[in-house]
Structure formats: structure tokens, C-alpha cells
DRENDO-1510 file (C-alpha; in Angstrom, 1 decimal, always signed):
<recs>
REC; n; res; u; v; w
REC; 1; UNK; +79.1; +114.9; +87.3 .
REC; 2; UNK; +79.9; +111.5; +86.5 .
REC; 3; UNK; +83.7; +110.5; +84.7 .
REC; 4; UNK; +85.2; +107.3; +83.9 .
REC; 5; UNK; +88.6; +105.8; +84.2 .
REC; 6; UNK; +89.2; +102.3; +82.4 .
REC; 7; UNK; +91.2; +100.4; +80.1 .
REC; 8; UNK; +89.2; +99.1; +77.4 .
REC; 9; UNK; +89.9; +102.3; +75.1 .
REC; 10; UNK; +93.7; +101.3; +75.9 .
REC; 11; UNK; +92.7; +97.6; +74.8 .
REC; 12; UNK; +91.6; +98.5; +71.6 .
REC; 13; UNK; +94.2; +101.0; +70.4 .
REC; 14; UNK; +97.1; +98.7; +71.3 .
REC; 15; UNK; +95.5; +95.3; +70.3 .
REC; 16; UNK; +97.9; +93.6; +67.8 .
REC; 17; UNK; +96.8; +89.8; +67.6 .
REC; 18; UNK; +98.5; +87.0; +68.7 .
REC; 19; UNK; +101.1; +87.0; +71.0 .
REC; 20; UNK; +104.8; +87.5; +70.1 .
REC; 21; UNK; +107.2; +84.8; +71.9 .
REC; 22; UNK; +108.5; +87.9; +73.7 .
REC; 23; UNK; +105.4; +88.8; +75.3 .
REC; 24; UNK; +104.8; +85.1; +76.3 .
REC; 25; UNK; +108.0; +85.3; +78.0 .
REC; 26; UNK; +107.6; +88.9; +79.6 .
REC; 27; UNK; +104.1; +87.3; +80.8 .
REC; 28; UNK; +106.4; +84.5; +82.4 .
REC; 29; UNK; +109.0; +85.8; +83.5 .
REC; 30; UNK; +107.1; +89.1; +85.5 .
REC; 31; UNK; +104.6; +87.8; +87.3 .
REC; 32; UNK; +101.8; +89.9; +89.2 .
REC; 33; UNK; +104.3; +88.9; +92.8 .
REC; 34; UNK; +107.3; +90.2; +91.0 .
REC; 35; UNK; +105.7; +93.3; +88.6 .
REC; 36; UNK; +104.7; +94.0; +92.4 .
REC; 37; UNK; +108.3; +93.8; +93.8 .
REC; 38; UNK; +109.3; +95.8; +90.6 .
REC; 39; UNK; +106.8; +98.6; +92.6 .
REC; 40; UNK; +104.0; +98.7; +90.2 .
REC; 41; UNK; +101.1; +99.1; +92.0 .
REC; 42; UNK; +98.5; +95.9; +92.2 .
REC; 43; UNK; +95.9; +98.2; +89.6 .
REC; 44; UNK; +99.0; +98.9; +86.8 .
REC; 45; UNK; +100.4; +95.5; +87.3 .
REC; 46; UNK; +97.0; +94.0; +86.5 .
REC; 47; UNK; +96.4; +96.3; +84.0 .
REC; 48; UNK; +99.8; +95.8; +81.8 .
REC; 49; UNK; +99.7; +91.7; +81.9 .
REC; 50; UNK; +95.8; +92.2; +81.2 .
REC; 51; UNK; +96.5; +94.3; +77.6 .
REC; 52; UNK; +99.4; +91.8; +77.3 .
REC; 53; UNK; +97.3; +89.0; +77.0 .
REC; 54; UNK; +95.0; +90.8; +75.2 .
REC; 55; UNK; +97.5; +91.2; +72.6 .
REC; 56; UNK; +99.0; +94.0; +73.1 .
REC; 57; UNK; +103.0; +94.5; +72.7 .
REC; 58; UNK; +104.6; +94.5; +76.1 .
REC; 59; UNK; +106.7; +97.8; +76.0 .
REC; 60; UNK; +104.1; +99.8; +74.5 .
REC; 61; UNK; +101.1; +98.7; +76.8 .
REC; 62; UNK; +103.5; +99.8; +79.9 .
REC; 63; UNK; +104.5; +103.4; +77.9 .
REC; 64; UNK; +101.3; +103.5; +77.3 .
REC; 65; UNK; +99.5; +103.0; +80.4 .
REC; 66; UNK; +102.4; +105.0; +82.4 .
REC; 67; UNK; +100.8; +108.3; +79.9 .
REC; 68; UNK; +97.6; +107.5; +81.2 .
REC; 69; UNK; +98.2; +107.8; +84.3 .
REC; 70; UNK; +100.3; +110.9; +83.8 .
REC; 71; UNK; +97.7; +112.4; +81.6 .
REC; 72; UNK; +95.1; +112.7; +84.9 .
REC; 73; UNK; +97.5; +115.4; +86.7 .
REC; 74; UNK; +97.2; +117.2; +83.5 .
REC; 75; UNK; +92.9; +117.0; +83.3 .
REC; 76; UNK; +92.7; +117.7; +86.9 .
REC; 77; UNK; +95.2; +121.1; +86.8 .
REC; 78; UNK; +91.6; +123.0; +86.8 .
REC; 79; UNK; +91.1; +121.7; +89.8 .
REC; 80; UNK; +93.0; +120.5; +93.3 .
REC; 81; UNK; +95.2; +117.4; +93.2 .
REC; 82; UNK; +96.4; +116.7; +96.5 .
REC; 83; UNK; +100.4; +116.1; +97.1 .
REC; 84; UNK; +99.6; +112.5; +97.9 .
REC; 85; UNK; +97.7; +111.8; +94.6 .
REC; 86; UNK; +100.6; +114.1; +92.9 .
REC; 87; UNK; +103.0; +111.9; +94.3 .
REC; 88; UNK; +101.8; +108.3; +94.1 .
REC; 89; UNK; +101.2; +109.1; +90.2 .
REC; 90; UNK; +104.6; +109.9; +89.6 .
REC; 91; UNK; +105.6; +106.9; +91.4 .
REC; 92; UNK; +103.1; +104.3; +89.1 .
REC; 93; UNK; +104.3; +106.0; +86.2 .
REC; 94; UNK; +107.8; +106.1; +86.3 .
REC; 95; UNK; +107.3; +102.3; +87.7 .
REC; 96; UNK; +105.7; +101.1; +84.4 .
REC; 97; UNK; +108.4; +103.3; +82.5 .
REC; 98; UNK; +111.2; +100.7; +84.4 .
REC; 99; UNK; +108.5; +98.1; +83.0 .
REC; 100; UNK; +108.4; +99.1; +79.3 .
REC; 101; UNK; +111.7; +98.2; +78.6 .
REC; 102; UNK; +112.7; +94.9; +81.1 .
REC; 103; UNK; +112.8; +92.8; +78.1 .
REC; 104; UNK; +115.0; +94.8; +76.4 .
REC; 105; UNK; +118.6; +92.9; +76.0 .
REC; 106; UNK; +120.4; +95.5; +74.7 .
REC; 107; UNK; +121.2; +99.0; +75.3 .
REC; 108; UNK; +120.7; +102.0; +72.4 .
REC; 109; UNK; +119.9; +106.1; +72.9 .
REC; 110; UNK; +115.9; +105.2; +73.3 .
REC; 111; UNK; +115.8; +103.3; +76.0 .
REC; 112; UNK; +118.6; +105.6; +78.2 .
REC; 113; UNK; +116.1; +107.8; +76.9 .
REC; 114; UNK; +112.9; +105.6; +78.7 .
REC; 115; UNK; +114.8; +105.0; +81.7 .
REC; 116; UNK; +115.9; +108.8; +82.3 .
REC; 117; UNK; +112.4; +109.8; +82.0 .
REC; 118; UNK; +111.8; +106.8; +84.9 .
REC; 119; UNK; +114.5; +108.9; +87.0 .
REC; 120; UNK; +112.6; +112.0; +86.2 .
REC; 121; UNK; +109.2; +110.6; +87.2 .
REC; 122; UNK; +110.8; +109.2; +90.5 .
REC; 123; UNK; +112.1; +112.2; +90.9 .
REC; 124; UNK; +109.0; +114.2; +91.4 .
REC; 125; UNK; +107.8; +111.6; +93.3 .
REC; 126; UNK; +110.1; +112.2; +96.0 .
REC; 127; UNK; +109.8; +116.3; +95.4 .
REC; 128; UNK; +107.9; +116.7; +98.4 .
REC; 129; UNK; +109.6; +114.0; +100.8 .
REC; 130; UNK; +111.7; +115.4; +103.2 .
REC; 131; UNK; +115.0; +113.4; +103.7 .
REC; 132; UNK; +114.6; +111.5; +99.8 .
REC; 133; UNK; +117.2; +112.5; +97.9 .
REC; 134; UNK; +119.0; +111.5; +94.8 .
REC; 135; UNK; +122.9; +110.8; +94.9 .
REC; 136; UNK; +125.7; +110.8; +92.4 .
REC; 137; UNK; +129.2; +109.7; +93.7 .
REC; 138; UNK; +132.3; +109.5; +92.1 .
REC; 139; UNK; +134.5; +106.7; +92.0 .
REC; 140; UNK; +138.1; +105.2; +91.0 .
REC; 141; UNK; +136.2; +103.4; +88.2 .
REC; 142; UNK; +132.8; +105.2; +87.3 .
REC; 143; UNK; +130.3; +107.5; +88.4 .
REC; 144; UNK; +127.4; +105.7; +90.7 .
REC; 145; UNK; +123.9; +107.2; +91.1 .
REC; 146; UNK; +121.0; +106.1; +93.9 .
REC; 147; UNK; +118.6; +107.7; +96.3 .
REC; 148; UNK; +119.3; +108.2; +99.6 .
REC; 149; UNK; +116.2; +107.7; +101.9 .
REC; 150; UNK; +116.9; +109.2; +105.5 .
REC; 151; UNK; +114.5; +107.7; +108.4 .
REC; 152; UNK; +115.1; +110.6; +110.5 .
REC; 153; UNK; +117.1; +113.7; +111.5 .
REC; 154; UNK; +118.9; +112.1; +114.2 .
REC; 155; UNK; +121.6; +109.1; +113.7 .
REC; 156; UNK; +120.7; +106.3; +112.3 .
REC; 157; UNK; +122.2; +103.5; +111.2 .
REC; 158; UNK; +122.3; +103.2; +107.0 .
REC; 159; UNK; +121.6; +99.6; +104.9 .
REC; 160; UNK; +123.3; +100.2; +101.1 .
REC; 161; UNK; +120.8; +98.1; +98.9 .
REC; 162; UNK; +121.5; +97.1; +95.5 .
REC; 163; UNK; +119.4; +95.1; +92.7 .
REC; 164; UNK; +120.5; +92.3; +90.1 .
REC; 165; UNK; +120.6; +92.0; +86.6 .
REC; 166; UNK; +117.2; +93.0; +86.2 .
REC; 167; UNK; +115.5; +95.1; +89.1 .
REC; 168; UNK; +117.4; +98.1; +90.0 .
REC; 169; UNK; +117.7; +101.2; +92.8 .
REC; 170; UNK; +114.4; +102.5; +91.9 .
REC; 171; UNK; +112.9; +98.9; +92.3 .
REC; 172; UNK; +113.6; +99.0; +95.6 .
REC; 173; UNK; +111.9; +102.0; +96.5 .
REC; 174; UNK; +109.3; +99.6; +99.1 .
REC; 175; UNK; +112.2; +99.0; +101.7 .
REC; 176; UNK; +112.9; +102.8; +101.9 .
REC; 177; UNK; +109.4; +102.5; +104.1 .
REC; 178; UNK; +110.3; +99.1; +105.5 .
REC; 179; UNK; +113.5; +100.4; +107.3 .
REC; 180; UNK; +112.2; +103.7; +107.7 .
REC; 181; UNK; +109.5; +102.2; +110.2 .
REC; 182; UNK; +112.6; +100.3; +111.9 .
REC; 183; UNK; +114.5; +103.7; +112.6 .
REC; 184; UNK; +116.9; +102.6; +109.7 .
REC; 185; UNK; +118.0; +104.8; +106.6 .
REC; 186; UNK; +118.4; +103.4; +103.4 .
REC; 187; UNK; +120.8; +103.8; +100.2 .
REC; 188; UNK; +119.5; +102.5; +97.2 .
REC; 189; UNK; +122.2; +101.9; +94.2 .
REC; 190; UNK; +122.5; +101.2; +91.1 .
REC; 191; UNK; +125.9; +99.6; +90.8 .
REC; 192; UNK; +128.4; +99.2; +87.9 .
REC; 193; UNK; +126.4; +97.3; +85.0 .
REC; 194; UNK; +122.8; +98.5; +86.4 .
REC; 195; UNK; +120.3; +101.2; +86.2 .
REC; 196; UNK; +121.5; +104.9; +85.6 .
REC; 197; UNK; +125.0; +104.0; +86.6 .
REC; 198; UNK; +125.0; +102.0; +83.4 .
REC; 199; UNK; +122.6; +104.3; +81.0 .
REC; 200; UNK; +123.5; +107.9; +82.4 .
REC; 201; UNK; +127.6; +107.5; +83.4 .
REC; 202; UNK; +128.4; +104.6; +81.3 .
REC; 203; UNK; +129.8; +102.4; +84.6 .
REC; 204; UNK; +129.6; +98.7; +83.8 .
REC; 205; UNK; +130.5; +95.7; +85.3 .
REC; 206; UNK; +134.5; +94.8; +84.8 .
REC; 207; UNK; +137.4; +93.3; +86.6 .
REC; 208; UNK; +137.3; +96.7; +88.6 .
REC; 209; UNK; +134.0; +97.4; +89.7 .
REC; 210; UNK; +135.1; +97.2; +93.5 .
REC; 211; UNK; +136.9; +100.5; +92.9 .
REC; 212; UNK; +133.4; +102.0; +91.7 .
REC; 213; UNK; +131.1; +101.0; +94.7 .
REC; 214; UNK; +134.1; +101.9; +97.3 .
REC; 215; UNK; +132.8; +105.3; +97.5 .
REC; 216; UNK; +129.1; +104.2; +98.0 .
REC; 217; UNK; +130.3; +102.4; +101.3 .
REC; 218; UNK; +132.0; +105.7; +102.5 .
REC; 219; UNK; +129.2; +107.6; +101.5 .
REC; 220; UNK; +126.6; +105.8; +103.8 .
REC; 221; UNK; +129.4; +105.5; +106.6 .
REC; 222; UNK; +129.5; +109.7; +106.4 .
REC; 223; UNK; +125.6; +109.4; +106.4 .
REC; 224; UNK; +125.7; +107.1; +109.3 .
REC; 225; UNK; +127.9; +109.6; +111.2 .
REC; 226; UNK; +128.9; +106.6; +113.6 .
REC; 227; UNK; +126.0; +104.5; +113.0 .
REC; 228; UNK; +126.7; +100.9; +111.5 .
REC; 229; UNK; +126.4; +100.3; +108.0 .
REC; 230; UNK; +124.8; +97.3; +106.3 .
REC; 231; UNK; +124.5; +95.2; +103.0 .
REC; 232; UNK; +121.4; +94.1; +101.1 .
REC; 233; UNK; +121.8; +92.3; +97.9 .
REC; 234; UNK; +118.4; +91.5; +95.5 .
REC; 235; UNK; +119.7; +88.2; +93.0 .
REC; 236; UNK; +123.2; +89.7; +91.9 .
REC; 237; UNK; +123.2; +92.1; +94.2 .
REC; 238; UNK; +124.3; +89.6; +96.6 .
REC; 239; UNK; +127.1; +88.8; +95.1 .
REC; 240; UNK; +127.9; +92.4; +95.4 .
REC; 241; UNK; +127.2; +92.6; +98.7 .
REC; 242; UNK; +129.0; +89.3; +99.9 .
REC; 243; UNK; +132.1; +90.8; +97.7 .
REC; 244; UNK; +132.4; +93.6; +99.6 .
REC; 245; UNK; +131.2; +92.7; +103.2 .
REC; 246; UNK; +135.2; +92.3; +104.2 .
REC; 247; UNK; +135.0; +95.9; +104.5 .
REC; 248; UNK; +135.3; +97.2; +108.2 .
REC; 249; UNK; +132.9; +99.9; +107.6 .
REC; 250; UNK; +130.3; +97.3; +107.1 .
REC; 251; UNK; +128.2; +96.2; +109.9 .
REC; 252; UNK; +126.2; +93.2; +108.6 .
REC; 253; UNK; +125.2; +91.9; +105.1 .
REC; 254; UNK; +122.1; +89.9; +103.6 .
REC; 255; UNK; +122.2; +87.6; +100.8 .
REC; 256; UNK; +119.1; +87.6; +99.4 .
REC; 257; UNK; +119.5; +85.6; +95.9 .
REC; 258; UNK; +123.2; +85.3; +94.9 .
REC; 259; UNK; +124.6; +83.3; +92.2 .
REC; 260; UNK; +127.2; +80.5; +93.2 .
REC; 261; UNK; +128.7; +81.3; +89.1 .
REC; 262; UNK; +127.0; +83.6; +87.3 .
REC; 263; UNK; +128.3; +82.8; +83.5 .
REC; 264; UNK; +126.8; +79.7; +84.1 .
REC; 265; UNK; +123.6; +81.2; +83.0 .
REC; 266; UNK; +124.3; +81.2; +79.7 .
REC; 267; UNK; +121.6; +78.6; +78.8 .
REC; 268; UNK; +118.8; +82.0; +79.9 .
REC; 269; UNK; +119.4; +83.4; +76.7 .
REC; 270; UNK; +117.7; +86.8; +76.7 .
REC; 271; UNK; +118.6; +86.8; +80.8 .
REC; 272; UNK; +122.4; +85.9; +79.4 .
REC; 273; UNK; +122.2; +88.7; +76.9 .
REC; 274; UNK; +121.5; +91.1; +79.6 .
REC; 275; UNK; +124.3; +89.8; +81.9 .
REC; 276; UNK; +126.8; +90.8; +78.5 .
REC; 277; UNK; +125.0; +94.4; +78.3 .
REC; 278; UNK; +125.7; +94.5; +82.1 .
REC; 279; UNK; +129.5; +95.1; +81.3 .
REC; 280; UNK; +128.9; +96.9; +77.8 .
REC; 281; UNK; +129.5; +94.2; +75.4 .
REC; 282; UNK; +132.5; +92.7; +76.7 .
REC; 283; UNK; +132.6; +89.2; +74.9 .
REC; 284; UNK; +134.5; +86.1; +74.8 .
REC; 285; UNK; +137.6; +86.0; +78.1 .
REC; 286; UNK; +136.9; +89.6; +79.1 .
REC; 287; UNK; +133.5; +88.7; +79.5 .
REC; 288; UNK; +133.9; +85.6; +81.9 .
REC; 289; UNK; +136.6; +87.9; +83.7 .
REC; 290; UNK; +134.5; +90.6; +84.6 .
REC; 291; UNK; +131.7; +88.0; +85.7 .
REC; 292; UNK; +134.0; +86.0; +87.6 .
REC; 293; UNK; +135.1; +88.9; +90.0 .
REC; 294; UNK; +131.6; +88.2; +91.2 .
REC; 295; UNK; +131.4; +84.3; +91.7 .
REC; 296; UNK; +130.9; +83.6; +95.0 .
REC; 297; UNK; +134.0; +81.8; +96.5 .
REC; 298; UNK; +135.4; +80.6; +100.2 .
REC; 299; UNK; +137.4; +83.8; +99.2 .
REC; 300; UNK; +134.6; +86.1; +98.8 .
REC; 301; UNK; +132.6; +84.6; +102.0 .
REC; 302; UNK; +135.9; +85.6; +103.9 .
REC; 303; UNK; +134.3; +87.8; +105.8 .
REC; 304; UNK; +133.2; +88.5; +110.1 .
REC; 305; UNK; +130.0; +90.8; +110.2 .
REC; 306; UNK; +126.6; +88.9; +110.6 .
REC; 307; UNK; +125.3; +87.2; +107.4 .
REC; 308; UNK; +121.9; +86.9; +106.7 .
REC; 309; UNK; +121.0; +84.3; +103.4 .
REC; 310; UNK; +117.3; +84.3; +102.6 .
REC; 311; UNK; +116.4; +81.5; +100.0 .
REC; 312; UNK; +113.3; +80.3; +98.0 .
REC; 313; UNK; +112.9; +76.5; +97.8 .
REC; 314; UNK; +111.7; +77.0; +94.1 .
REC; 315; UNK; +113.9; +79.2; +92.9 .
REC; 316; UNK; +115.1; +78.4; +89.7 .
REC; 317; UNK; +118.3; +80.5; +89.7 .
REC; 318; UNK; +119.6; +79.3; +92.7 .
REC; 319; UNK; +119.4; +75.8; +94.9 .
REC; 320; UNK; +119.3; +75.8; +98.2 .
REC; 321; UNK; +122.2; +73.5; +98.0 .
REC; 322; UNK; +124.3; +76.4; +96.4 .
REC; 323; UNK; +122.7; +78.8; +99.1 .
REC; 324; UNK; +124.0; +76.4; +102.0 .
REC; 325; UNK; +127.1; +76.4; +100.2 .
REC; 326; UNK; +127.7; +79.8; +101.0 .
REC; 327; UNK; +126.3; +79.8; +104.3 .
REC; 328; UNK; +129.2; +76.9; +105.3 .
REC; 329; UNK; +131.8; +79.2; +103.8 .
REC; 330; UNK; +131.0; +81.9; +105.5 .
REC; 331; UNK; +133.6; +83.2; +108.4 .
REC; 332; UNK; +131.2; +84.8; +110.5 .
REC; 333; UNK; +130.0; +83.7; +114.0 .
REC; 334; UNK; +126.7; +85.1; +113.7 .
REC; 335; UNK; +124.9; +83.4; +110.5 .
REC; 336; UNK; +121.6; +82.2; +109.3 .
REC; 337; UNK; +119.9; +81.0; +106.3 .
REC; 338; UNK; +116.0; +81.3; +106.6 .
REC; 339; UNK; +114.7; +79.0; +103.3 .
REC; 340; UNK; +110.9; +80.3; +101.9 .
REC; 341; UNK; +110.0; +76.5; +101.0 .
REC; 342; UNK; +107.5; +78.3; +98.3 .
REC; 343; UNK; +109.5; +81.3; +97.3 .
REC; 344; UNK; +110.7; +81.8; +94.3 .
REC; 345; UNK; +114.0; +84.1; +93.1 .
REC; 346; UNK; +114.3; +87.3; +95.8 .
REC; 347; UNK; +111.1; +86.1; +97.1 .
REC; 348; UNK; +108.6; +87.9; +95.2 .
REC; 349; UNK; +105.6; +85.3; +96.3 .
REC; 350; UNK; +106.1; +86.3; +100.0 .
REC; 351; UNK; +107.0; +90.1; +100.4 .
REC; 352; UNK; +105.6; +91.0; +103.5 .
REC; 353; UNK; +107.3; +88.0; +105.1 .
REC; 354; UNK; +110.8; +89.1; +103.5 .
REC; 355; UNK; +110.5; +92.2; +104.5 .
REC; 356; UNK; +109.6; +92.0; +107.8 .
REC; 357; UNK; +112.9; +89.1; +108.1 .
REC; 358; UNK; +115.0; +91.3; +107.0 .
REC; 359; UNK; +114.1; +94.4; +108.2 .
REC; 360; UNK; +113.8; +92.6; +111.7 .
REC; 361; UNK; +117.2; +90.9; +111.1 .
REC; 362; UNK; +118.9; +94.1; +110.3 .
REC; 363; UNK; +117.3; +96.0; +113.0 .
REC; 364; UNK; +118.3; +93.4; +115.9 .
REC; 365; UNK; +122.1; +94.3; +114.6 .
REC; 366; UNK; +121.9; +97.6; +113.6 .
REC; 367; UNK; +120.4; +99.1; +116.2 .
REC; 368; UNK; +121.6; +96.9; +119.5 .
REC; 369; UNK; +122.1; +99.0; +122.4 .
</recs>
């Protein structure tokens, strides 16, 4: 028997001429490093900037690609599919799902609808994978959803991780297996303005968001059941995390891309229109007041535990001026900056590198006997 698997079917079906300004700028602004960090796999990620430049629309050549890989379960039911091949489809698939709609700026019922069937997809991923778990907690100020990723059935220490504007809890799914390997469990959230906190629970970004990721700290402390507890922030993330490392429960925290002022990024248009759909609309004051509870301050670098600032030398969010800023205002006695003289924003270009820094950085203070 001889079958084929291929694109250029795909190619022709979604082929639509020249390219739209959109997809110029979804072809510049997700590169193959950061479709990568997104955890596409290096075949989809390929595939989907491939059909883009073909001409293809961006959204529909991820929905579309994420079917076809989907639709090979469903001609192999006749005959045995291992768990490993049921599982890393699900994963690709509900990736290129969290692809299709990145360069939406705005939020309507289809795409809550996209990104719950990205939940669903992840879901089944993680079916089989003892200790993966999804979480929904409760807070003062909104629900907050996530996956909980234990590294083992003893006690273990537990880092909280959460995304930016853009790249949320499922994103982030690659350090589950980086901290794993390092003895460390792993909480990945989608905080107030993000992921299916935002589309499922309707928990944005406001002047009260603390009160919303309060219970995500306690959470992982339970988990940790004595353990330490850390902080990871992706881009805005750390800004969460730097805003609420003052909290004795917390261990350590890493910066890995925060914004000195967020607002100021109002010349990114379509990234500025997601930072308003981030807090559901807010304009005008109650926009820059929600926003500035997460400017990065002496204030909110008032804090003890061991900081960790990783920092690309091209990034074009954030200097490494602004990045040394925050490393002077820092409190604690036990801080570092480590600067990626190549990297770009969260370090896409570099990921084993990253990873193996902060996984190595978290385990020397997580885990010290």
C-alpha cells in the first residue's frame, strides 16, 4: 500500500492572490522561532507561513491545516493509532487553533468559539497524562482557568507561569517538560485579560486584577504542600509576576520580557488594540488605569525573593536599558539579568538556551537542600 500526506491540495483550495496587509503582518510578526514558542510543531509552523505566502488567508490556512491533521485519527479508526500519535495530534491541532485567530484584535462569540475548541483539543491531549490536569479557581474578581502539570507524586516545588498579551497558558505547554525534568511542577495561567480566563469567565484586566490571581498563588502553595513557589512571566506576564512577587508565599520570580509602561504601546496599533480587548473595551482614563496597575515601578520591584530578568538585545518591546532599570530597583539580594545579545522579545530565537537558564535558575532556588 502506498498513501500520501501533503499540502499542495491545501495550497490550492485556500489560494486567494495577493497578500492582505494582515497576512504580511501575521508573516512578521510570528515568525518560524516564535510560531515554535507558540508550540506549533516545526512541520505546521512551516506549513501555515508556507500557504500564507502562497496566498492563502492566515486564519483559514491554520483552521484549516489544524482539520487536517485531525481528520488522520478519523481515517486511521480502522486501524491502530497509538496513544502517542493520539496525543501529539491533538496537541498540533489545538496549537494551530491558538494560531488561527492571533491576529484577531477583537473579541466576538466565533472566536470564544475557536479558542474553546483549542481547550478541547488540549484537552485530549493531556487525557492520557497522569498528573496534567486542567484548573478553574475562583477569585475576589473573576474566575481563572490553567493546567496544572505535576512532575511527580512526591513534593515538589511549583513555578505559576503566565503569558502576555498575546501567548497564553496553553502556549506554554514546552516548560511543563522543561521543569518536569528538573523535579519541578508547573501551573500554567491564563490571567485576567488572557486566554479562557478572558473568553470563557469574562475576567479582564482592571484596577483589580490582583484580587483575581490571589487565589492562583494559594492554589500552587496547597499544591506545593510546603514546597516553595515561583513566578515566571512571558512579555506581560512579567509585569504580573514582578506585581505580585511581594507575596510571602512566593519563592523566587523571573522576568522574562516586562514592559517599563505598557500604554506606551499605543503606536503597535493592532498589538494596542489587543491590549484594549485585554480589559474588555475599557477606553479613555479607565483604560490607562487598569494598564497602569501593571507599570513596572520602584514600588512594584519592592520586593525580597530572588529575581531573575532574562533580556533580548533586539527586542523591540523592551531595551535593555528599561530591563536594567528594573534590575536596579529591585530589593532583592539575590539578582541577575542574563541579556541574549541576539534575542528578540521572550527569546524566541534561542529556546533551548532560555529554557535551560531558567529552568536551571529556578531549580538552584527551588530545590536547595
Amino acid at each position: 500500500m502506498i498513501e500520501s500526506f501533503g499540502n499542495s491540495s491545501l495550497a490550492l483550495s485556500l489560494a486567494e492572490g495577493d497578500l492582505t496587509a494582515e497576512n504580511e503582518a501575521a508573516l512578521r510578526q510570528f515568525t518560524l522561532q516564535r510560531l515554535l514558542g507558540y508550540g506549533l510543531e516545526f512541520g505546521d509552523a512551516n506549513a501555515l507561513r508556507d500557504l500564507v505566502a502562497g496566498g492563502a488567508d492566515w486564519h483559514n490556512a491554520a483552521l484549516a491545516l489544524a482539520d487536517q491533521r485531525l481528520a488522520l485519527l478519523e481515517e486511521r479508526r480502522s486501524s491502530p493509532t497509538s496513544r502517542h500519535t493520539r496525543r501529539d495530534v491533538h496537541y498540533r491541532a489545538s496549537a494551530l487553533l491558538r494560531a488561527s485567530q492571533v491576529m484577531m484584535t477583537t473579541d466576538t462569540e466565533y472566536r470564544r468559539e475557536i479558542y474553546d475548541r483549542a481547550a478541547r483539543e488540549f484537552s485530549l491531549a493531556i487525557l492520557d497524562d497522569e498528573g496534567r490536569e486542567r484548573v478553574v479557581l475562583d477569585g475576589e474578581n473573576g474566575r481563572i482557568a490553567g493546567w496544572y502539570f505535576s512532575a511527580g507524586a512526591g513534593v515538589t516545588p511549583v513555578v505559576i507561569i503566565v503569558g502576555g498579551v498575546e501567548g497564553w497558558a496553553m502556549d506554554a505547554e514546552p516548560y511543563g517538560r522543561v521543569f518536569a525534568e528538573r523535579g519541578i511542577s508547573v501551573l500554567l495561567i491564563d490571567a485576567p485579560g488572557q486566554g479562557e480566563s478572558r473568553f470563557q469567565f469574562s475576567t479582564y484586566i482592571s484596577r483589580e486584577w490582583k484580587r483575581a490571581m490571589l487565589p492562583v498563588i494559594e492554589y500552587a502553595h496547597v499544591r506545593a504542600r510546603g514546597a516553595p513557589v515561583g513566578l515566571l512571566g512571558n512579555s506581560v506576564g512579567g509585569n504580573f509576576a514582578c506585581h505580585l512577587a511581594a507575596d510571602p508565599r512566593v519563592a523566587a520570580c523571573c522576568n522574562n520580557g516586562a514592559l517599563l509602561d505598557p500604554i506606551k504601546q499605543r503606536e503597535r496599533k493592532s498589538f494596542f488594540l489587543k491590549m484594549i480587548a485585554a480589559t474588555g473595551g475599557l477606553e479613555g482614563f479607565a483604560l490607562e488605569e487598569a494598564w497602569s496597575t501593571l507599570e513596572m515601578t520602584p514600588e512594584s520591584m519592592n520586593f525580597t525573593c530572588p529575581l531573575l530578568i532574562v533580556q533580548g538585545g533586539e527586542d523591540p518591546l523592551v531595551s535593555v536599558a528599561e530591563s536594567k532599570l528594573m534590575l536596579d530597583w529591585s530589593k532583592s539580594p539575590d539578582k541577575q539579568m542574563y541579556v541574549f545579545e541576539e534575542g528578540d522579545h521572550c527569546i524566541y530565537r534561542r529556546p533551548a538556551d532560555k529554557y535551560n537558564l531558567i529552568g536551571d535558575w529556578f531549580q538552584e532556588r527551588l530545590l536547595r537542600e
